[in-house]
Every structure is written in C-alpha cells, then in structure tokens.
N, C-alpha and C positions, 0 to 999 in steps of 0.2 A: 599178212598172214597172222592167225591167231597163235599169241602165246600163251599156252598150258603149262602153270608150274605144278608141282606136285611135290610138297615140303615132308620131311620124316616127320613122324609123330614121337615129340620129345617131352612132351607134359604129361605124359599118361604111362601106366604101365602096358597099356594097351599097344603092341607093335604091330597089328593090321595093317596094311597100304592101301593107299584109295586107287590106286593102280597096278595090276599086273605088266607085264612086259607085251601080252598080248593085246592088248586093249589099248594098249602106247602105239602097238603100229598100226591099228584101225583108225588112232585118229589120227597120226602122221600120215597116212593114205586119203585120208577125208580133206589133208593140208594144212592139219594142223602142226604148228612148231613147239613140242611139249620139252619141257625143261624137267628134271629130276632133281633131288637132291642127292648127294652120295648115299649110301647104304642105305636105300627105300626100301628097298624087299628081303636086304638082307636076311633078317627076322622071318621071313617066309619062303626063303631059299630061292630068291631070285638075287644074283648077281649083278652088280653094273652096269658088267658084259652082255647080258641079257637086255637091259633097256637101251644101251648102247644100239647092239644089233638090230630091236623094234627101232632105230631110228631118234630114239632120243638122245637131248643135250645133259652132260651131266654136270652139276655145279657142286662145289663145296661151300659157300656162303651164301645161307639161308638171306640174308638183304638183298643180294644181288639178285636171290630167286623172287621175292615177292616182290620188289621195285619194276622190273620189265613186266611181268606177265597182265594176261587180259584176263584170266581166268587161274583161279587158285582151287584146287581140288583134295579135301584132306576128310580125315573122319574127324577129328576133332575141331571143336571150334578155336578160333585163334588165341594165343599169348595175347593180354594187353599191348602188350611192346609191340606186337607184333603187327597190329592194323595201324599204327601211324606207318609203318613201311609199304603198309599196301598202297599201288598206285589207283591215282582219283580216278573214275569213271570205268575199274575193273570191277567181277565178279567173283564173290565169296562163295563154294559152294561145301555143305560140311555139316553135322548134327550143331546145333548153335543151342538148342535149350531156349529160346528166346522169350519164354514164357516168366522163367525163372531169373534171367540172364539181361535185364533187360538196358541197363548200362551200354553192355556189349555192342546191342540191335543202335542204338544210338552213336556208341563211337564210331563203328562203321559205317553209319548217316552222315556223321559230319566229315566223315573220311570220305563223301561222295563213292561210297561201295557199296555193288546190289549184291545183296546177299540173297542163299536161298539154303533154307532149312530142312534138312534132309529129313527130319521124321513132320515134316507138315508135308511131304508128299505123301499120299497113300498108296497101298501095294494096288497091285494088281488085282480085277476081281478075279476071283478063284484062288487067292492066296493069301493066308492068314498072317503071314510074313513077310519083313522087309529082306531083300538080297543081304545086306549086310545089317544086322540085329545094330539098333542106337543103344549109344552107350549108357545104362544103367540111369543115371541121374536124368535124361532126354527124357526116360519115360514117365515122370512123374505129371509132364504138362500136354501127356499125349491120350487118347481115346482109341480103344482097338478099332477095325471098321471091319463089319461085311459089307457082303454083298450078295444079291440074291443070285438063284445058282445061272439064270439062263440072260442075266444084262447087270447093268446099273445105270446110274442117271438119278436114283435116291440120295433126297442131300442125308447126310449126316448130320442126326439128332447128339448134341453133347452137353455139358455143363461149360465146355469150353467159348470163348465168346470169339474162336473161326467158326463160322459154317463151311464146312465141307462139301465138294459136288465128288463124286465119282467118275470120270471119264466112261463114256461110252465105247471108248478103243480099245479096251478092253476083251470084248466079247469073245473072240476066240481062243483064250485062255482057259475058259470054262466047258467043260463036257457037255454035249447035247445028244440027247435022247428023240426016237421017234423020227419022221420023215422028212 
C-alpha cells in the first residue's frame, strides 16, 4: 500500500493545505494509506476529526511523517533539513522554483527523490489558471500558456530552456461550437 504524507506548511506565511479532507478519502478509497500532520487544515477550518473520518492517519512529528512515506504532498518546496528525512526512492510533489532553486533539484537527486514541480505542469486547455495559484516567487521561472480554443498538441514557444507539449486530454474542457 502506498504511503501519502501531507506535512503542515511552517516556512511560509502561506497556511493553504495540499489536501482537503475530501480528497484524503478518494484516495484512501483508491488504497491509498495517507498520513497527516496534526493541524493541516486547521487554517482552513478543517479539523483532525475531519481527516480522521476521510480515513486518514494522524502524526505529530513531522520525521516520522517524511521517513515512511512513498509520496510527500505539500505546496511548498521543502526545508533544507528536511529532504535528508525524506525516504530514498520516494516522491516529492510541490511548487519547488527549480529554476531559481537549483541546489534544492540536486539535494533531492542525491537523496534519490523524484520530485515533481507543480507550476512546470500546465493547466488545462481552456484555463488560464492553475487549481492552486504557485507561490509568488515560482512565477518568476514560469511562462503563462494557451491554448487554442478547439485542441492542443502546440508545443510551447518560451525564453525558457523546457519545451513544453500541451496534452491532448484535454479537449473537453473547452467549449465547442457548430455540429
């Protein structure tokens, strides 16, 4: 069974959670075994009791959350300190800045962790935004994207040295006209 932790966000003034309580018991339904820290949602008025009930596990020390888990789920990128706790051959998933940050993208290489960087995924076509806006400083290494109104499949032209593709699974996000 996959372990899902989900750490509070304590470096930032930012108290967002990369998790609801709902979303805790879709993926405890899918079998997954997600871990919490205590007061994740507090800040957004979800209680313990709440993730409790979606089925999750709740911990009080944050080592013990990142040492087990297979998957680490947060908006910000990690503490220094905090990726020599993460376990080898787990995944990072979170706004990292990796552009800017690039020490980071490295300690996490030699921590044997795959990371994946939340604002190099792009939105959906027909959506100008991302579900959860990256934090401020993310966006200085990022490039906005369209997408035309009826597909995509257009890579992405930038100054940036990713080339971007656009997913084609997309398509029914976007409004269609005519027969």
């Amino acid at each position: 069974m996959t372990q899902i932790a989900i750490p509070n966000e304590i470096a930032h003034p930012d108290k967002r959670t990369a998790m609801t309580p709902i979303n805790v018991s879709k993926l405890v339904r899918a079998g997954a075994e997600v871990v919490v820290q205590t007061g994740l949602g507090a800040f957004c008025g979800y209680p313990d009791e709440k993730y409790q009930e979606a089925g999750a596990k709740i911990v009080i020390e944050r080592e013990e959350l990142f040492k087990s888990a297979d998957m680490v789920l947060r908006i910000h990128k990690p503490l220094p300190d905090e990726v020599s706790l993460l376990k080898h051959g787990s995944v990072h998933i979170s706004f990292l800045d990796p552009f800017n940050d690039s020490s980071l993208v490295e300690r996490l290489r030699d921590q044997q962790v795959s990371a994946i960087s939340m604002e190099m995924i792009p939105p959906p076509c027909g959506s100008a935004v991302w579900a959860i806006p990256p934090p401020s400083s993310s966006m200085n290494s990022i490039r906005p994207i369209s997408c035309t109104r009826y597909g995509c499949g257009t890579p992405i032209r930038s100054s940036s040295p990713l080339s971007v593709w656009a997913p084609r699974t997309w398509w029914w996000s976007t409004p269609r006209t005519g027969p």
